[in-house]
C-alpha positions in Angstrom: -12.6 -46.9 213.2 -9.3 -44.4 214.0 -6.7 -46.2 211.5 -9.6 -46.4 208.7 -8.2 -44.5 205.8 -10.2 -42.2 203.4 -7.9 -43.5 200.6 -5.2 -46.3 200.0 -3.4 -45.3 196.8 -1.6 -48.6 195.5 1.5 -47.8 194.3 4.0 -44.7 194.6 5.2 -44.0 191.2 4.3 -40.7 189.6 0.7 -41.5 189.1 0.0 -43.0 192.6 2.3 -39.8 194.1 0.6 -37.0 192.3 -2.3 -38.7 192.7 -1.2 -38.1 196.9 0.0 -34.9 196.1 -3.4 -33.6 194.9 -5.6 -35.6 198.2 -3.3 -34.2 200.7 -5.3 -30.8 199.4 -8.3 -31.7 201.1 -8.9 -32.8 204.9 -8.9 -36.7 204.3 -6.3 -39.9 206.0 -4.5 -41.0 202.8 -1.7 -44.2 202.9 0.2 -45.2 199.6 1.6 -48.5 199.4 4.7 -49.2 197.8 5.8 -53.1 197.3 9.3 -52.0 196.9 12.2 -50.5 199.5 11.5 -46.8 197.7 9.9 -44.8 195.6 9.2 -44.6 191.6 11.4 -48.0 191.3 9.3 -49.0 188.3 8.4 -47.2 185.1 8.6 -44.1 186.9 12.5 -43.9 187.0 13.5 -45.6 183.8 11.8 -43.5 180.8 12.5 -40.7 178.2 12.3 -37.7 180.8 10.5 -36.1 178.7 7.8 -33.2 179.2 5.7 -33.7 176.3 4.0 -30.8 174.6 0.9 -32.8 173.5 0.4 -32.9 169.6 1.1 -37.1 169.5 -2.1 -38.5 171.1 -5.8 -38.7 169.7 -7.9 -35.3 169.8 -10.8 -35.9 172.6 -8.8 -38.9 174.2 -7.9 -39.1 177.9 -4.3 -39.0 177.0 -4.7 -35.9 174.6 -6.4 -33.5 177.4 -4.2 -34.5 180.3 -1.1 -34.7 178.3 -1.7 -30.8 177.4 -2.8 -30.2 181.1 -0.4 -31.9 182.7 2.6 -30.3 180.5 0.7 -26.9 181.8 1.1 -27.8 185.6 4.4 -29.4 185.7 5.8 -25.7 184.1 4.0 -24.0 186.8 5.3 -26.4 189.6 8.9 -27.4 188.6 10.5 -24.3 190.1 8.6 -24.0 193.0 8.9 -27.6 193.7 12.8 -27.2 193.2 12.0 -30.0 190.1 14.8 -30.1 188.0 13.2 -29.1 184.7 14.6 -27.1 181.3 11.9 -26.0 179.0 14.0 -27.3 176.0 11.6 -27.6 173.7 11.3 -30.6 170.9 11.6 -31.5 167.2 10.0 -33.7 165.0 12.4 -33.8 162.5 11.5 -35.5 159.1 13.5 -36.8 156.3 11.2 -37.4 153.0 8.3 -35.9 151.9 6.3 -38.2 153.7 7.9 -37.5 156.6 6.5 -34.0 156.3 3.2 -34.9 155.6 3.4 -36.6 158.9 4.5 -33.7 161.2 2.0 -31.7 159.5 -0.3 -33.8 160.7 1.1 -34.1 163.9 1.1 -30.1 164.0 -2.7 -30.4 162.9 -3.2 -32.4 165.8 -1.3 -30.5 168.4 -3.9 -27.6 167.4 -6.6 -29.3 167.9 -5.0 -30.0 171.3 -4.6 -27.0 171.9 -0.9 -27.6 172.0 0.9 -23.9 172.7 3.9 -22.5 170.6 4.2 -24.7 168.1 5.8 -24.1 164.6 7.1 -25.8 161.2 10.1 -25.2 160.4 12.3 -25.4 156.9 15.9 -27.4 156.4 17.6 -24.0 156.9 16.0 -23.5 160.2 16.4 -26.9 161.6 20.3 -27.1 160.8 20.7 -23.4 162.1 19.6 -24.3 165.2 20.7 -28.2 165.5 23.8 -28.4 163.5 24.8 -31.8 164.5 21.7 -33.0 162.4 21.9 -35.3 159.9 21.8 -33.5 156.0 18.7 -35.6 155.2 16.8 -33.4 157.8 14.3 -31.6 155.5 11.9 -29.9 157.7 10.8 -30.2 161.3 7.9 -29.7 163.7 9.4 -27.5 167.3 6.9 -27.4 169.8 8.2 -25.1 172.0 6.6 -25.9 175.8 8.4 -29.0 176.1 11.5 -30.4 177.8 13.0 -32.6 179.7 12.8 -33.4 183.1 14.2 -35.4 186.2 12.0 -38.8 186.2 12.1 -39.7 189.6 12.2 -35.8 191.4 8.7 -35.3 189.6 7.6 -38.3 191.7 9.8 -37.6 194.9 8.4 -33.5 195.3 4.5 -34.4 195.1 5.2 -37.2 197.2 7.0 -35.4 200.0 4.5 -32.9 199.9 1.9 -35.2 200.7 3.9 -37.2 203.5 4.2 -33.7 204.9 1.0 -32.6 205.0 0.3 -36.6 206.5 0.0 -39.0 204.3 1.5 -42.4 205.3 4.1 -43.7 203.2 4.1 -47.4 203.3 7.3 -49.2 201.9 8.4 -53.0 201.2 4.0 -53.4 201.6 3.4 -55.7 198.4 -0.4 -56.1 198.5 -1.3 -60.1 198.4 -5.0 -60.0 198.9 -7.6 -57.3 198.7 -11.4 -58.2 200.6 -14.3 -55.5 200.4 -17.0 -55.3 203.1 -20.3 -52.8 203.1 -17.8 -49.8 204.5 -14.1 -50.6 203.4 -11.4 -52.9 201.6 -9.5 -54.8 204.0 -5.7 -54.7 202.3 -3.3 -57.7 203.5 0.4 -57.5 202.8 3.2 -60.2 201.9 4.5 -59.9 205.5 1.0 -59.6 207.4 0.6 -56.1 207.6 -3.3 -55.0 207.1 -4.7 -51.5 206.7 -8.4 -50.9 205.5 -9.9 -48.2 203.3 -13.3 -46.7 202.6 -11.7 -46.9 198.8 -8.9 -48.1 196.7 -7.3 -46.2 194.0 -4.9 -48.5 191.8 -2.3 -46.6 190.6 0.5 -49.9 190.3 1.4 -49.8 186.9 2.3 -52.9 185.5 0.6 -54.9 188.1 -2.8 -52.7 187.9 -4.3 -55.6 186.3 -3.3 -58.1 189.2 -4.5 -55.8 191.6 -8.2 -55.3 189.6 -8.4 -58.5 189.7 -8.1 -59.1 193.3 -11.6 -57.1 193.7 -13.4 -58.9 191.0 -12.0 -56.5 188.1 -11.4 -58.2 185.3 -12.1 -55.5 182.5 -8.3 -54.8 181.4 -5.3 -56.5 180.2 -1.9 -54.7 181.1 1.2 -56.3 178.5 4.6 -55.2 179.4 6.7 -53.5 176.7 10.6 -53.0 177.2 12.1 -50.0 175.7 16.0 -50.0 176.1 18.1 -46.8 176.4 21.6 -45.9 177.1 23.3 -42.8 178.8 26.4 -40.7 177.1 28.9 -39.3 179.0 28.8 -35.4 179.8 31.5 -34.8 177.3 29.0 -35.0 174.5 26.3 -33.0 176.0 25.5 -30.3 173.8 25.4 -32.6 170.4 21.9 -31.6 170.4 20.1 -29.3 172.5 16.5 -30.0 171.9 14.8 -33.7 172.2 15.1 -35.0 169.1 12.3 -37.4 167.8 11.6 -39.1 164.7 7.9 -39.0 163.3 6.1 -41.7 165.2 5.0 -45.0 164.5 1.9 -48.2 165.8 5.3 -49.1 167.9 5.6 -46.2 169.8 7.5 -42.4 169.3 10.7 -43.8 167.9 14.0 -43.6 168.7 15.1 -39.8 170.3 18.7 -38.2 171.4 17.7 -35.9 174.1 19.8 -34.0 176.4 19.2 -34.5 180.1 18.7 -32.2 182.8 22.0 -33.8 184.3 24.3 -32.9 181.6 24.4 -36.1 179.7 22.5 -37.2 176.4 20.4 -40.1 176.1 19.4 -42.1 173.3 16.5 -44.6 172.7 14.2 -45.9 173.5 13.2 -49.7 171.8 10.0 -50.8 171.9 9.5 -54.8 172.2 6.5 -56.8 173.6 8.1 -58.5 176.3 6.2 -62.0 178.3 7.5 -61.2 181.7 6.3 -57.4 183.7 9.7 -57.7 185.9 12.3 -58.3 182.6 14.5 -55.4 182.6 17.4 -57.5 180.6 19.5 -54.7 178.1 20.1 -56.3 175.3 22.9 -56.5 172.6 20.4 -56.3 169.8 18.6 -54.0 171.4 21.5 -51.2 172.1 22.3 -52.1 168.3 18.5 -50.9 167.2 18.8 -47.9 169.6 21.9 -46.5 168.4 21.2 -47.4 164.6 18.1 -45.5 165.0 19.8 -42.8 166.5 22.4 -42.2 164.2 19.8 -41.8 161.8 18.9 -38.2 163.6 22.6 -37.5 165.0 25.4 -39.2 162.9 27.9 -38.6 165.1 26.2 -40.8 168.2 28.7 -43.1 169.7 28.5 -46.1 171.9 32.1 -45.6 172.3 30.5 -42.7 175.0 28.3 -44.9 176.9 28.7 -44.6 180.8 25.6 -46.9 181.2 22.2 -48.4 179.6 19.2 -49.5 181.4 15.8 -50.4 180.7 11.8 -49.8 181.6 9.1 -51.5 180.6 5.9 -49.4 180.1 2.1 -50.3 180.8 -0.1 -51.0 178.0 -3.0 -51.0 178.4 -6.1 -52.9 176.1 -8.9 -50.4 176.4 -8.0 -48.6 172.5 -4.8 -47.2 173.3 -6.1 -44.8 176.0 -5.7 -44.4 179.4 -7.9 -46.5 181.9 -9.1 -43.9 184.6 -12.6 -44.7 186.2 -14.4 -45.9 189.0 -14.2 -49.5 188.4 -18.2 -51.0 187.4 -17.0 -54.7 189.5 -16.1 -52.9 193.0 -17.3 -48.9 193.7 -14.7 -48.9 196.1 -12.3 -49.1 193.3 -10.6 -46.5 191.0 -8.6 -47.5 188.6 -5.4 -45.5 187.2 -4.2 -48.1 184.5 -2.2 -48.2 181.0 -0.4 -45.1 181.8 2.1 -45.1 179.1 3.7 -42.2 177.5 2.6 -39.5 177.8 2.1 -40.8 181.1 4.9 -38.8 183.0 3.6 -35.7 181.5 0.2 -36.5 182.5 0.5 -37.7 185.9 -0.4 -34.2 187.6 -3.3 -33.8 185.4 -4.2 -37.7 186.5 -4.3 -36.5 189.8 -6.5 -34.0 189.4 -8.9 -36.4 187.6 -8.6 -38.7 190.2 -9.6 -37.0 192.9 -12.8 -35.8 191.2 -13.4 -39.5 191.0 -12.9 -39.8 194.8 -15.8 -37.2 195.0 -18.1 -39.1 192.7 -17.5 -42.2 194.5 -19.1 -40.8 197.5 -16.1 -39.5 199.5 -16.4 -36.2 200.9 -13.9 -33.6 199.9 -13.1 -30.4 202.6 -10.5 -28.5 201.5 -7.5 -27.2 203.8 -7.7 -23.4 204.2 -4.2 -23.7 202.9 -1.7 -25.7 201.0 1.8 -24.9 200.3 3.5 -27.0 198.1 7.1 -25.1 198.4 10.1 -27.4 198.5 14.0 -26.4 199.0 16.6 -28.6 197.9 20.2 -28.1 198.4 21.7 -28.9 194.8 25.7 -27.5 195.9 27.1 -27.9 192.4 24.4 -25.2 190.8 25.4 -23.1 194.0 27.6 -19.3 192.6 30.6 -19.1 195.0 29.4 -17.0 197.4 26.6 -19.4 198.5 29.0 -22.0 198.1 30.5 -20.2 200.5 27.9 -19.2 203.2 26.1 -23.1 203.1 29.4 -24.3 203.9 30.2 -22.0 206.7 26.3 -22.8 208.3 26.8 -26.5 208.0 30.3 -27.9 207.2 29.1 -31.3 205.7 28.0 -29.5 202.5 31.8 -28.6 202.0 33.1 -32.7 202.1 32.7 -34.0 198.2 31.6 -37.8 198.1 30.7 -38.4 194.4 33.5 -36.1 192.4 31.9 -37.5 189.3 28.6 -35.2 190.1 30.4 -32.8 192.6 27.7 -34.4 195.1 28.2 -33.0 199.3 27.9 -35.2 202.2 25.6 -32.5 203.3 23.4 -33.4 200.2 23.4 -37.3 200.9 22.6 -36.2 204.7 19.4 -34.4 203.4 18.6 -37.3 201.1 18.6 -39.6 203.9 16.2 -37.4 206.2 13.4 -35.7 204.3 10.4 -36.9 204.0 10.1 -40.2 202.2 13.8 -40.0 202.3 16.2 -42.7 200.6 16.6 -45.7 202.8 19.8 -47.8 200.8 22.5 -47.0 198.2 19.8 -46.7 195.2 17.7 -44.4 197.0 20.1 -41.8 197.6 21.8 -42.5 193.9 17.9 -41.2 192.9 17.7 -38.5 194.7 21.2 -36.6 194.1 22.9 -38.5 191.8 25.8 -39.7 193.7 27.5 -42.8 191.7 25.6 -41.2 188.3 28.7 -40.5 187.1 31.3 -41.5 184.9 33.0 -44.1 187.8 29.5 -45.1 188.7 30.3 -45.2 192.2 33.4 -46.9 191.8 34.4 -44.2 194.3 31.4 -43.1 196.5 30.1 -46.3 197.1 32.1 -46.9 200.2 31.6 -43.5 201.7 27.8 -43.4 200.7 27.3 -46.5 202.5 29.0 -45.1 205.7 26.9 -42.4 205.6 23.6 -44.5 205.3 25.0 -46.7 208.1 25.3 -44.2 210.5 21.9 -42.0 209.7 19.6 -44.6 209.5 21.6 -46.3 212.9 22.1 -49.6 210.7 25.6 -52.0 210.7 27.2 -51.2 207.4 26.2 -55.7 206.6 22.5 -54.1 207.0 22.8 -50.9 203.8 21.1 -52.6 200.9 21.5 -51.4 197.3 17.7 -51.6 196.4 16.2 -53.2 199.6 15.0 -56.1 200.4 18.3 -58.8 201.0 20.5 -56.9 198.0 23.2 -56.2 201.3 26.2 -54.5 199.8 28.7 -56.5 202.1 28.5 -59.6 204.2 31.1 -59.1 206.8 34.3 -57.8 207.6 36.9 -59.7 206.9 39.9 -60.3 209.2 43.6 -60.1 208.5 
């Protein structure tokens, strides 16, 4: 059968991409689904962006060794990948004597990790080099290969690698009925498309479960949990310039101030149990927690510097706290990628790599391409010195027309958002990929001019540019006068 696929990856956030990324290596026809109008719309682009270093989770778990690997790959690839990535680093900062006790545990652990660059450092220290830290900061732990990272451009790179290398991307394709036969899984979408694949891999976050048990899977339990968080405007970046954590609890790593690779500070995230997988609500208790915690760290913190807030809901899993990657024992022609909660962002590359050695043991053969380049070149005009500035301009004069002044963002810029691979397809979609309506207006001011660029790319009536897809138009008409 010609339109048989080797693979169909469900789901095209950071797992399900690098999991694509790390196929498209080898000679084999991959699709990845994706229920909604773009890429990493759910966990993937609402999260701490954080790299972690790997001294949190368990010694010999799942989560410890790909935590540790992935944090090894993404510093190898973020360059080369044109990732926006800054090796920050990260403190644990503690504020009693038992808060010590727990970093140095946490530093114990990180060894036995084998966690790089890590050190314990005294009052002095930590206030030398964070001064906007509260007095009660008695000692931190700095582990020195992490940092922060942009969320959704670790998804977008792997996955345009793979689409280039020819992968199908499949958007707006939310999977409503999964059958098996002796040879392949016969995948049915909402709006009738069918595709069929020798195997599944099940990389849909907080719908993993749902889609397990469509092939008689019913081994795991994913329960949402909300974690709010709010952005600060660029004129406090620099307030800290290391994530800032708080020894961890059962609920989760606590509440952080971290700089962003954007030039902005973000603090929280909560952590609540929440009944519903699709409740993003922010809440007025909720910003309360996030800012009273991180005040705690940063007394000077402000909500009076909010530009926005938003919130993700992460995937818990029920299988002790660990991730859930394995050939599923109900359906061979299932691999599931489930419960990947932080340090799942970090993890995802090493994931991948797990993933497709599962692939292998299912029975798929593997031929490797005689070569793979996974290079990437993005135009990022604001980072540019004057004299490239200069020559980008002169080559192609859309790069030299600002759109967003918030985030100094080009038309040339939106142009190439719109037309690389997997490129954005509505008003979210490009805000994703170069930040235009990030900014302090929002896109109080680019909006307009964003959607007439989208209108006329994509060959769409400006009633037909969506914000997110689906029927979220961004005007109805035009009214007369």
């Amino acid at each position: 059968m010609s339109d048989l696929y080797d693979a169909i990856i469900i789901g095209c956030g950071v797992t399900g991409a690098w999991t694509a990324y790390e196929l498209s290596r080898y000679r084999l026809k991959i699709a990845i689904v994706e229920k909604e109008n773009d890429i990493g719309c759910g966990t993937t682009k609402a999260n701490s962006a954080i790299v972690h270093a790997g001294y949190d989770p368990e010694p010999g778990t799942l989560k410890a060794s790909f935590n540790v690997r992935g944090n090894e790959l993404i510093r190898g690839r973020a360059k080369r990948m044109a990732i926006p990535f800054n090796q920050c680093g990260s403190y644990v900062i503690a504020f009693d004597t038992e808060g010590m006790n727990s970093i140095i545990q946490l530093y114990n652990r990180g060894i036995q990790n084998g966690v790089p660059d890590m050190k314990l450092l005294t009052a002095e220290e930590v206030h030398k080099a964070e001064p906007n830290l509260s007095d009660d900061v008695c000692g931190a732990l700095l582990a020195g290969s992490a940092g922060i990272i942009s969320p959704f451009e670790l998804c977008c790179a792997p996955t345009e690698v793979a689409v280039r290398y020819g992968a199908d991307l499949l958007r707006n394709f939310e999977v409503v009925s999964m059958v098996p036969d002796e040879e392949k899984v016969t995948v049915t979408a909402k709006d009738g498309r069918v595709i069929s694949g020798k195997r599944i891999i099940n990389a849909a976050g907080l719908y993993a479960d749902d889609m397990a048990k469509m092939l008689g899977d019913t081994s795991f339990k994913i329960t949402p949990k909300r974690g709010e968080y709010s952005i600060l405007d660029s004129n406090v970046y620099g307030i800290v310039d290391h994530v800032i954590f708080q020894p961890p609890t059962k609920a989760g790593k606590g509440i952080l101030v971290s700089p962003t690779v954007d030039g902005n500070i973000l603090v929280g995230p909560t952590s609540d149990p929440i009944d519903f997988k699709d409740d993003l609500a922010t809440t007025d208790d909720g910003q309360k927690r996030a800012f009273d915690g991180a005040r705690k760290s940063v007394p000077s913190i402000s909500e009076r510097d909010v530009i926005t807030s938003f919130s993700g809901n992460r995937s818990v899993g029920d299988q002790g706290g660990d991730f859930i990657c394995s050939i599923s024992s109900s359906e061979p022609k299932l691999i599931n990628l489930a419960g990947i909660e932080s340090p799942g962002l970090t993890s995802a590359p090493a994931i991948a790599e797990y993933a497709a050695g599962l692939l292998r043991q299912s029975g798929i053969e593997m031929v490797k391409r005689e070569s793979f380049d996974d290079t990437r070149t993005v135009v990022r005009f604001k980072e540019l010195d004057d004299f490239n500035k200069h020559e980008i301009i002169q080559n192609n004069p859309s790069y030299g027309r600002i759109i967003c002044r918030c985030e100094t963002i080009t038309e040339g810029e939106i142009i190439d958002a719109i037309r690389r691979p997997a490129g954005a397809l509505d008003m979210d979609g490009v805000k994703r990929r170069v930040r235009a309506g990030m900014g302090r207006c929002q896109g109080g001011f680019c909006g307009p001019r964003v959607m007439e660029i989208l209108s006329r790319e994509l060959g769409i009536p400006m009633t037909q540019v969506t914000k997110f897809g689906k029927r979220s138009y961004m005007v109805i008409g035009r009214e007369e006068l």
